[in-house]
LUMFIMI-715592 format. One line per 8 residues: number of its first residue (from 1); for each residue z, x, y of C-alpha. Coordinates in nm, 3 decimals, padded with zeros to 5 digits. Example, Ala and Ser with C-alpha at 12.3 -4.5 7.8 and 13.67 -1.06 7.14 Angstrom:
1> 00.780:01.230:-00.450  00.714:01.367:-00.106
***
This chain:
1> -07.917:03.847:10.058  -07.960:03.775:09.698  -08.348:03.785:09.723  -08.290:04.159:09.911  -08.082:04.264:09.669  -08.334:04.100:09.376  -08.668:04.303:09.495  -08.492:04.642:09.595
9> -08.353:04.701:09.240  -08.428:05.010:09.086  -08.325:04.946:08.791  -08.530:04.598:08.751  -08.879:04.657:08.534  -08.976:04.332:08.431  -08.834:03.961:08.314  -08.946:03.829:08.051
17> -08.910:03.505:07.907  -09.153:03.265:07.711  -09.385:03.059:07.945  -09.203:03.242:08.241  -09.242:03.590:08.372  -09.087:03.745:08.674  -09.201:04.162:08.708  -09.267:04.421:09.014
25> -09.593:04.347:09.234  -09.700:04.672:09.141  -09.855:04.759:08.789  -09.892:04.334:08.651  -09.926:04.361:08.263  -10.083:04.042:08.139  -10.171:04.177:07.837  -10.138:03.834:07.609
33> -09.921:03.955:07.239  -09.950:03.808:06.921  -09.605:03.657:06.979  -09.725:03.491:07.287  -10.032:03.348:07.057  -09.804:03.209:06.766  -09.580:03.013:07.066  -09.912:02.886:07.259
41> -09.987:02.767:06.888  -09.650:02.612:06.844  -09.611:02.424:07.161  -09.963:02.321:07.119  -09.926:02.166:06.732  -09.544:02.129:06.706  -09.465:01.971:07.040  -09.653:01.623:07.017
49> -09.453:01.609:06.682  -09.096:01.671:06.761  -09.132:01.562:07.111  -08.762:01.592:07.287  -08.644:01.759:07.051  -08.860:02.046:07.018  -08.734:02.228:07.331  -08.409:02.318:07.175
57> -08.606:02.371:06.840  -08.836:02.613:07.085  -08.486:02.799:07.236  -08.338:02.828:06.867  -08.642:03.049:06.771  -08.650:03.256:07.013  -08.297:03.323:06.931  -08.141:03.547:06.676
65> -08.118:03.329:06.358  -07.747:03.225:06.166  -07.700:03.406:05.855  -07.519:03.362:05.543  -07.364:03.556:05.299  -07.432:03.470:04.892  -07.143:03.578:04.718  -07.272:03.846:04.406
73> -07.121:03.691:04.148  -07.132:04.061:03.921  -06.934:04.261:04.161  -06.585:04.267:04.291  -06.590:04.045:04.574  -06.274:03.892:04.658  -06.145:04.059:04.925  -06.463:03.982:05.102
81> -06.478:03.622:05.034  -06.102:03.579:05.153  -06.182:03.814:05.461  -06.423:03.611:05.534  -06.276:03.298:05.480  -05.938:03.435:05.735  -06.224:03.425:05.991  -06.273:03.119:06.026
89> -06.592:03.094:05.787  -06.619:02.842:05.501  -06.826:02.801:05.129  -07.103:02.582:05.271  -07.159:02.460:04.876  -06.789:02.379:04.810  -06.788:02.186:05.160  -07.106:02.017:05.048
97> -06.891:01.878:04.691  -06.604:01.774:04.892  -06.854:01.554:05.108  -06.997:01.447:04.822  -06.698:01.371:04.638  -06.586:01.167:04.951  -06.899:00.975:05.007  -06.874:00.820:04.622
105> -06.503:00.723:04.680  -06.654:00.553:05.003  -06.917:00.391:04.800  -06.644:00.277:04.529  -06.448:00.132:04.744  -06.742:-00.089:04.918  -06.811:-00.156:04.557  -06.510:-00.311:04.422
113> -06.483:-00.499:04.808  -06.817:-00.637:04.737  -06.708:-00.760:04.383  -06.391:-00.933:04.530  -06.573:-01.084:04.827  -06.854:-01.265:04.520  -06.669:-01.574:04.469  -06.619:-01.623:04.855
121> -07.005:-01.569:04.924  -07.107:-01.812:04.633  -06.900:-02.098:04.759  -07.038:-02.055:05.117  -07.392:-02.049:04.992  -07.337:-02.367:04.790  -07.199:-02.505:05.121  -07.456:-02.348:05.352
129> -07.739:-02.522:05.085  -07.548:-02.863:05.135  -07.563:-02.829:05.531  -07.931:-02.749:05.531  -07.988:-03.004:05.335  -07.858:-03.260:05.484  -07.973:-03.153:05.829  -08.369:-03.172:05.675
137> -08.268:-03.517:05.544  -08.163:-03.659:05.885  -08.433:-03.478:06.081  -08.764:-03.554:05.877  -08.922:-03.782:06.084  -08.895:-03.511:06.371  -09.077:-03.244:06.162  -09.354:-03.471:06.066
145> -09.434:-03.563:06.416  -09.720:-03.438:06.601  -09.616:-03.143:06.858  -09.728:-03.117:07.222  -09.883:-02.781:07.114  -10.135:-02.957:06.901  -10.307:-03.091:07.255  -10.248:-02.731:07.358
153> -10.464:-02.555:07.080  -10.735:-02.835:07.138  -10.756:-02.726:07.493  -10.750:-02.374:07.440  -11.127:-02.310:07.251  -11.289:-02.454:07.557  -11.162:-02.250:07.819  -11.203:-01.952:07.634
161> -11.566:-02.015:07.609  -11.615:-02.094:07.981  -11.428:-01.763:08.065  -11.627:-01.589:07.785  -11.968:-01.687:07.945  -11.824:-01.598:08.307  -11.792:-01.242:08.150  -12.104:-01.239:07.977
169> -12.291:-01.318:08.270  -12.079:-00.988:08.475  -12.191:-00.728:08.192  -12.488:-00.910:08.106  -12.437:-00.971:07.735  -12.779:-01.018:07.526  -12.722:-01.205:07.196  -12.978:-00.995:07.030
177> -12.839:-00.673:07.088  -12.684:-00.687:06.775  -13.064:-00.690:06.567  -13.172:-00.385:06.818  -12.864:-00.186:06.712  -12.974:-00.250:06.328  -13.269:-00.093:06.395  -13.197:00.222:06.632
185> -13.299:00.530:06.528  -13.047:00.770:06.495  -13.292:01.054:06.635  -13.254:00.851:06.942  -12.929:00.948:07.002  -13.040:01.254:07.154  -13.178:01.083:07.437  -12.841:01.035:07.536
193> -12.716:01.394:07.571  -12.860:01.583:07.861  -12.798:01.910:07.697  -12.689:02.073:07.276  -12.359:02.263:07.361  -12.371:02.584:07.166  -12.051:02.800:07.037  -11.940:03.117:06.953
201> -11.778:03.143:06.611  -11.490:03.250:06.747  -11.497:02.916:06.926  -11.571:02.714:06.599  -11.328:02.930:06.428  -11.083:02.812:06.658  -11.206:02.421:06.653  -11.146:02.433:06.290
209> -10.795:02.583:06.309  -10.722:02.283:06.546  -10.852:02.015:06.295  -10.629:02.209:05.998  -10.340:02.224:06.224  -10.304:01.806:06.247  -10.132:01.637:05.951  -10.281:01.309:05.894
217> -10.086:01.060:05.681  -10.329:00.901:05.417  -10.248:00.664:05.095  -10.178:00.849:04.822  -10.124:00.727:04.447  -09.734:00.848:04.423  -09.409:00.697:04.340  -09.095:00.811:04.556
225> -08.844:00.733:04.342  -08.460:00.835:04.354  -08.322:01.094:04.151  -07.987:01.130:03.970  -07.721:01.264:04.152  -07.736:01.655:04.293  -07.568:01.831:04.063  -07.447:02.166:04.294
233> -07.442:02.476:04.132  -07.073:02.578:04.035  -07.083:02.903:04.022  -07.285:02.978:04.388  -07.061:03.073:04.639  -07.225:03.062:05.001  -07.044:03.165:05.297  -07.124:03.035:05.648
241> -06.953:02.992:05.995  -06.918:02.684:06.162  -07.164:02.510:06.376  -07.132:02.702:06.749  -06.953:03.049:06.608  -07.205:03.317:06.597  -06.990:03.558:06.423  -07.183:03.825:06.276
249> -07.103:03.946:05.905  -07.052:04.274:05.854  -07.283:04.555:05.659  -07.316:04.462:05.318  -07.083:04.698:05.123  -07.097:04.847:04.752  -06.846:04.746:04.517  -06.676:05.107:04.387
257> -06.610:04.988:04.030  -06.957:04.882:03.926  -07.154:04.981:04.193  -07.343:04.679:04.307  -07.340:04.555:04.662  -07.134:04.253:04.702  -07.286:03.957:04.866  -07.671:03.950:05.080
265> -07.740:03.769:05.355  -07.984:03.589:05.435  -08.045:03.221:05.647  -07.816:02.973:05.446  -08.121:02.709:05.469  -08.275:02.926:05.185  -08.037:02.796:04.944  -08.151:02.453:04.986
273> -08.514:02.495:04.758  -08.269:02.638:04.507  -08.046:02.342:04.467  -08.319:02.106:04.493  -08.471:02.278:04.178  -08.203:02.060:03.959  -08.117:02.403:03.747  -07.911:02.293:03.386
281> -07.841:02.592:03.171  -08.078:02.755:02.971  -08.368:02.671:03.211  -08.670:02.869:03.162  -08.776:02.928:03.558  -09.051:03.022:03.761  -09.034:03.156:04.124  -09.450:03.130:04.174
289> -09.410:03.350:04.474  -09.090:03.535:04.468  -09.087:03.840:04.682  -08.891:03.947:04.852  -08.613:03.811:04.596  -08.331:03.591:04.846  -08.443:03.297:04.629  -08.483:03.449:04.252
297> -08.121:03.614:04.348  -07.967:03.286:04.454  -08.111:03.108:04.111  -07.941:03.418:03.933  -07.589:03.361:04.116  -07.583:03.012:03.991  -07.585:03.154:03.633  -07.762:02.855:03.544
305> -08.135:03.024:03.415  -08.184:03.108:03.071  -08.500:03.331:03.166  -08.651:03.388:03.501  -08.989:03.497:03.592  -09.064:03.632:03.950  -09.401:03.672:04.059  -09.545:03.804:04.362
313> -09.868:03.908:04.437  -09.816:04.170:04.716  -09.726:04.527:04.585  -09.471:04.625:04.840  -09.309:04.276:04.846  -09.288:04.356:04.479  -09.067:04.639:04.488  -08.819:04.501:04.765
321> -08.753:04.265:04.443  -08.663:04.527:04.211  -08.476:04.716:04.468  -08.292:04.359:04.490  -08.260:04.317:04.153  -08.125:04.662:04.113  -07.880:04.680:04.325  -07.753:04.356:04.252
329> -07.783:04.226:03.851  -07.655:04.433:03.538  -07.878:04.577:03.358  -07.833:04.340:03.063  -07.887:04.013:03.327  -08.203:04.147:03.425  -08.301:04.147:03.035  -08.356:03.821:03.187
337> -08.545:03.838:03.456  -08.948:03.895:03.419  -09.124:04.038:03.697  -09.504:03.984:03.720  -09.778:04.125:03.980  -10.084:03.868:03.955  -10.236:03.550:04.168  -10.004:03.241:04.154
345> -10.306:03.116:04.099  -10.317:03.232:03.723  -10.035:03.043:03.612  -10.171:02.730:03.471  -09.979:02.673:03.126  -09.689:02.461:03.124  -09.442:02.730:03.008  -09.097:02.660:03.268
353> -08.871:02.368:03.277  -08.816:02.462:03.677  -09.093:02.625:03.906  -09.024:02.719:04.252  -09.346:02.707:04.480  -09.219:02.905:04.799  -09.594:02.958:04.944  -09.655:03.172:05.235
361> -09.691:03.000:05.559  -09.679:02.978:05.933  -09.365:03.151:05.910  -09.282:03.041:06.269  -08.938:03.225:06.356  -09.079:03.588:06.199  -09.402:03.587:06.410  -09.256:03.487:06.721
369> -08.990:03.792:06.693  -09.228:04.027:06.555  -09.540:04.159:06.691  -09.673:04.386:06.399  -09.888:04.237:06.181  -09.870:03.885:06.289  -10.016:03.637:06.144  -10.155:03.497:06.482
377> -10.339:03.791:06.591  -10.706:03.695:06.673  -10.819:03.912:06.344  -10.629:03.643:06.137  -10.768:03.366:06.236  -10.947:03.237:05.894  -10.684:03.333:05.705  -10.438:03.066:05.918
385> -10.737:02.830:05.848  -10.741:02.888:05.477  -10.350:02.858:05.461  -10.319:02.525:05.387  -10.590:02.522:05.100  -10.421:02.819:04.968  -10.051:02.629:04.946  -10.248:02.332:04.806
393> -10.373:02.584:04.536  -10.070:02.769:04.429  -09.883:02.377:04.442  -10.084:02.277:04.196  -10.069:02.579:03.945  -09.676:02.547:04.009  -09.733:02.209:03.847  -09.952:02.274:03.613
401> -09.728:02.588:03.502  -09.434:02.291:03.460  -09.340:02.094:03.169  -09.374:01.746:03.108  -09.001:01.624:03.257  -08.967:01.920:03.411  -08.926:01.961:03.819  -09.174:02.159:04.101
409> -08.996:02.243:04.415  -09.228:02.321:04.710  -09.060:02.480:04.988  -09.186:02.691:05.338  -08.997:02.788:05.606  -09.236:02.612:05.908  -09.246:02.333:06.090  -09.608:02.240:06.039
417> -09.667:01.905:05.966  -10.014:02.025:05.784  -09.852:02.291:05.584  -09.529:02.103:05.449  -09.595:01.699:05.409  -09.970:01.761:05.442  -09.976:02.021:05.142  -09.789:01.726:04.939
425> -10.051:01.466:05.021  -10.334:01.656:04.927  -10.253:01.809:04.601  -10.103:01.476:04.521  -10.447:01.342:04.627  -10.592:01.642:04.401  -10.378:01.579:04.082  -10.502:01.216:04.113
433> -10.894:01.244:04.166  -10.902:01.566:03.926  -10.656:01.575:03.629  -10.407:01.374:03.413  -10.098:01.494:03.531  -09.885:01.237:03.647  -09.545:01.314:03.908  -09.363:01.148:04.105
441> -09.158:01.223:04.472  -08.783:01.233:04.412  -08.645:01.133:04.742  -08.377:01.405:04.776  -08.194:01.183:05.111  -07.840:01.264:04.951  -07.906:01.703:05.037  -07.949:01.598:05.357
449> -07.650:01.335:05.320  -07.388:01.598:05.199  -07.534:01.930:05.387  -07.521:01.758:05.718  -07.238:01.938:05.874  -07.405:02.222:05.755  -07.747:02.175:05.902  -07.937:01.971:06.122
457> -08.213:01.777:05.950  -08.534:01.636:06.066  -08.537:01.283:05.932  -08.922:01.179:06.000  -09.101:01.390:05.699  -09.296:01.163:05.446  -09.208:01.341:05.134  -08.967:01.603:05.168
465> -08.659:01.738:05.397  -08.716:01.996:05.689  -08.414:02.155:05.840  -08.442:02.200:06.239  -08.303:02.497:06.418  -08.049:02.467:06.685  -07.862:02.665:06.889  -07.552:02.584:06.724
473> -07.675:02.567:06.365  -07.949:02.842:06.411  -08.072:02.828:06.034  -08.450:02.721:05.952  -08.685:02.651:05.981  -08.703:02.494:05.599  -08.903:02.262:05.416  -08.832:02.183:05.064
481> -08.985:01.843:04.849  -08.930:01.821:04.453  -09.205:01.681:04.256  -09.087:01.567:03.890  -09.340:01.596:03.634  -09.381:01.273:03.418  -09.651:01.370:03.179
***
């Protein structure tokens, strides 16, 4: 009855879901999207590195993302924040100090039981040592006495020969192969292949976006050291609902008396870069690639920058910034603010105490949503193979464009393995073979440590911290890894 009722619909076009499709007999469109590349991609490169855990990563971006809403802090927004707040939604930074406040009374505490426990722990050492020795004392004679396993080992070399020349003889084994291999031509390899394979470019295009796609862990000269403790901006007010309410905010709304809108959303993971920047008043910042603005407004809400430059290199990225900037910051704030139009790639002098590196990437939850100008369309393809060069690039100006004791943040918002911990390893690798700059990895564990109920975190990255979307914390992807410049 169901299956009737199913087929004879009317008003039934087509199903659609992601790797499963369920449409009339007549008129089959299997035209293949730009979406469906970037998820083919995805489960391809993204799947053998989350493993179980990346079908609920897969569900959560296919699914409307969790917003948040930054507070402005130069408008009249109190009746916002405490409507908000009567809906059950919370300041995700002020729930991040009271989990950090709790976590060093914790530590405290196991402190001053550690001291009191000392004198116990000595005194069963000192008996521990006087046990052990006495039990080597009466026992010596044991230890020095030959073992049954001795006659073992002398055994053992024998029969492994005899069953070494019983294989031998199977696969035929000719102790001179090893001078014929010395002395093989290499032009005789081709005796060996019955035919060349030839491919198409697009083919080879395709081969090398495979090979650029794979993150390969190699030694690196870097120290990962810990940092001092996160120091959360006071003055940032972020307002998020709790894990498993999708509550939507409402439209942003202009504040009558000055005329600036009062708080922007945006996905609350976008904060995180921000924070891990380490702001201290007076900072002279950088935000390498800026546009559209979410993170050069967040660094203003902290009130923490003495002067911020945003740079972007796209014209009509550009001027979503200045809209941003105009209908959020005073006139006299944005006194402030710089706004440059240029190649993050011409930074090179070490001008900022702060520079945020938010490169363009993969930008996995946009291009599986969006079909327009996707980055996975077949046109695109050497530019996704170039990507990771390109973040390598602008990493290392951000660096270069910091100060001696100064910190680089370097942040995306993919999952790639290549583009986030790779991108690390390689300019690390490039700083070391090519210049004199010297940085270090601050291991930035306690974020993660005091945003958890927050966010859910991946906890296998090499270098930095990756947020993981859920269904019931939909926020992320975001990768973010600080780099402290030591001279």
């Amino acid at each position: 009855m169901f299956s009737r009722r199913f087929n004879n619909s009317n008003k039934i076009g087509r199903y659609f879901y992601r790797g499963f499709k369920v449409k009339k007999d007549q008129g089959v469109n299997t035209k293949v999207t730009n979406s469906d590349r970037a998820l083919e991609h995805f489960d391809l490169h993204y799947r053998p590195v989350y493993k179980n855990k990346w079908p609920s990563i897969r569900i959560a971006l296919l699914t409307s993302k969790k917003t948040c809403a930054v507070m402005n802090n130069f408008a009249e927004n109190i009746k916002f924040l405490d409507e908000f707040k009567s809906n059950g939604a919370y300041d995700i930074i002020e729930k991040a100090e009271i989990s950090q406040r709790e976590k060093a009374n914790v530590q405290n505490h196991d402190w001053k039981n550690d001291f009191s426990e000392a004198n116990e722990e000595i005194v069963t050492e000192l008996e521990m040592d006087h046990r052990t020795s006495k039990f080597l004392n009466n026992n010596v004679v044991e230890l020095n006495t030959p073992h049954d396993s001795d006659k073992i080992l002398d055994k053992e070399p024998a029969e492994v020969k005899e069953k070494f020349n019983e294989l031998s003889k199977t696969v035929n084994i000719d102790d001179d192969d090893d001078d014929d291999r010395k002395d093989l031509d290499r032009t005789n390899l081709y005796n060996f292949v019955p035919a060349e394979t030839v491919y198409s470019e697009t083919h080879m295009l395709r081969i090398e976006e495979a090979k650029r796609s794979v993150f390969t862990p190699m030694d690196v000269k870097v120290d990962i050291v810990k940092p001092r403790k996160i120091v959360l901006p006071f003055d940032l007010k972020v307002i998020g609902y709790p894990s498993g309410d999708v509550t939507e905010f409402p439209d942003v709304k202009v504040d009558n008396p000055h005329g600036y809108l009062c708080f922007f959303m945006m996905d609350a993971a976008s904060i995180l870069p921000v924070i891990a920047l380490d702001l201290e008043k007076g900072d002279n910042v950088l935000d390498l690639c800026a546009a559209p603005g979410g993170k050069s407004l967040t660094i203003l809400q902290t009130g923490l920058a003495g002067n911020l430059t945003c740079n972007d290199l796209s014209g009509s990225r550009i001027q979503r910034l200045l809209n941003i900037l105009q209908y959020y910051i005073p006139e006299e704030q944005r006194e402030h603010v710089t706004v440059t139009r240029k190649s993050g790639l011409a930074y090179d002098q070490p001008d900022f105490d702060k520079v945020l590196v938010d490169v363009p990437c993969n930008t996995d939850r946009h291009y599986l949503l969006e079909d327009v100008n996707n980055l996975f369309s077949p046109s695109r393809i050497s530019e996704r193979i170039e990507m990771p060069t390109l973040q390598k690039d602008l990493l290392l100006s951000g660096i270069k464009s910091c100060r001696p004791g100064g910190s680089v943040v370097y942040s995306t918002c993919t999952l790639s393995p290549a583009q986030n911990d790779g991108v690390i390893q390689n300019a690390l690798d490039d700083l070391w073979r090519n210049t004199n700059i010297d940085v270090v990895v601050e291991d930035l564990e306690e974020i993660t440590d005091i945003f958890k109920d927050s966010f859910q975190f991946y906890k296998n990255c090499r270098f930095g911290q990756l947020v993981l979307p859920s269904l019931s914390l939909n926020y992320g992807p975001m990768y973010f890894c600080r780099l402290r410049r030591v001279a």
